[in-house]
N, C-alpha and C positions, 0 to 999 in steps of 0.2 A: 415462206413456203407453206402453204395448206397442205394438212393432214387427206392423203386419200382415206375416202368412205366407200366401201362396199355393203352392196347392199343384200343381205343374209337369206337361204334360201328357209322356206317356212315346212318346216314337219310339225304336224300335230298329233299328238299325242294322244295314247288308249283312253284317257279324262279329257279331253278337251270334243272330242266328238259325241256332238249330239244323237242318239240314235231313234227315230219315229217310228213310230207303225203305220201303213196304208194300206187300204182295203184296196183292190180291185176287181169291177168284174169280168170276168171274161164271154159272158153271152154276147155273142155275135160278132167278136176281135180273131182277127187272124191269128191262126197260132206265133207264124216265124214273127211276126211283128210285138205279139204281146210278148214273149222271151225275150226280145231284145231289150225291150224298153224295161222287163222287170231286171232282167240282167243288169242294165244301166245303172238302176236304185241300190240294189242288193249292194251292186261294187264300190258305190260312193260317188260316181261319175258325174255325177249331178249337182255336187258340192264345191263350191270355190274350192275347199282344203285338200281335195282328193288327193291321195297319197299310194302310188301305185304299189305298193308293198304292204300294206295297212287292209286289215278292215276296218273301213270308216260309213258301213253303207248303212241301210237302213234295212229294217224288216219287211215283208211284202206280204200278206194274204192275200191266196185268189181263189174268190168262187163262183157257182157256176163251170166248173172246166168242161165239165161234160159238153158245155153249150159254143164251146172253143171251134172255128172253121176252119179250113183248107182252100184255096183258090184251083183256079181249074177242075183237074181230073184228079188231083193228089186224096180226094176222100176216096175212091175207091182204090188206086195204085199205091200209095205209101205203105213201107212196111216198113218194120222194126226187127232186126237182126242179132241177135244174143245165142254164143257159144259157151260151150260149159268148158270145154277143153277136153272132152273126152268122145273117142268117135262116136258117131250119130249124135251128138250133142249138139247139135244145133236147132235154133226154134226160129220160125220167123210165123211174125204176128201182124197181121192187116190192121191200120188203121180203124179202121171203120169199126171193126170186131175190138181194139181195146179200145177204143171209147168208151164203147154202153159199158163192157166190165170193169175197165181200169182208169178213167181220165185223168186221175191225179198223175199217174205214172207219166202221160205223153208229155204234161207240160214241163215237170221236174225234170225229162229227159231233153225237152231241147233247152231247157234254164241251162239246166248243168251242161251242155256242148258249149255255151257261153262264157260260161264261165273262166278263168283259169285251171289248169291240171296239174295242179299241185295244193299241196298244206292249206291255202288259202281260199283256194277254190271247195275245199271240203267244208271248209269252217263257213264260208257263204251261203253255201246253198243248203244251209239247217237252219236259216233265218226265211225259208221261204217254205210258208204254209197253206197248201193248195187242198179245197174242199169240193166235190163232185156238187152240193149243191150251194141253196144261199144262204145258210147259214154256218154260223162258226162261233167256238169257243172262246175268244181272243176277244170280246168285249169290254173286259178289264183294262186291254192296254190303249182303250180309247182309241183308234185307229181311224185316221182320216181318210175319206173316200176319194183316191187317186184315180183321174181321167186320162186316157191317152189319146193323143187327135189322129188318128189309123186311119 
């Protein structure tokens, strides 16, 4: 009689995951589209080992945001909607208007809808570093320049 063999499921471990840096730029990439695909990297999705409960992802720079598009009419209709919790405390801010002021802020905001909404999802999206222009500080960690086919 032969010994049954199973075959073991593979979790990879905080040391065993390789972690990269990639540039990308965002002039002239849709917004919802470039979120997804950074969101993709950030999470580990990308990796044979990917382990839903892990951070196993990678780091993302993106610059350029300012230079980030909208399809249709959503450049001048999109808003962004923030409560403070206290009456009149509500703001809503037009696209178009935080662009030129705030670009970092649009993309980190629909990264992070992406993301998970819990413990993990915090810890991910502080590996993603978004610059209004093109350049950036992260030279050190040698960063490969990442294409998306959008």
């Amino acid at each position: 009689m032969s010994k049954r063999t199973t075959q073991r499921t593979f979790h990879a471990s905080e040391e065993e995951v390789d972690k990269k840096w990639y540039v990308v730029d965002a002039e002239g990439l849709v917004l919802g589209r470039l979120a997804a695909n950074v969101a993709r990297i950030l999470r580990g999705k990308h990796k044979p080992i990917f382990s839903p409960h892990m951070d196993n992802g990678d780091f993302v720079i993106i610059v350029n945001a300012g230079k980030v598009r909208l399809t249709g009419k959503r450049e001048e209709q999109k808003s962004y909607f923030t409560y403070s919790g206290y009456p009149g405390g509500d703001k809503t801010r037009m696209f178009k208007d935080l662009i030129k002021s705030n670009p970092q802020y649009v993309i980190e905001h629909a990264v992070r809808g992406m993301l998970p909404h819990n413990r993990l999802g915090r810890r991910l999206i502080k590996k993603l570093k978004v610059y209004a222009d093109a350049g950036h500080p992260h030279e050190a960690q040698q960063p490969q320049e990442l294409k998306f086919e959008i």
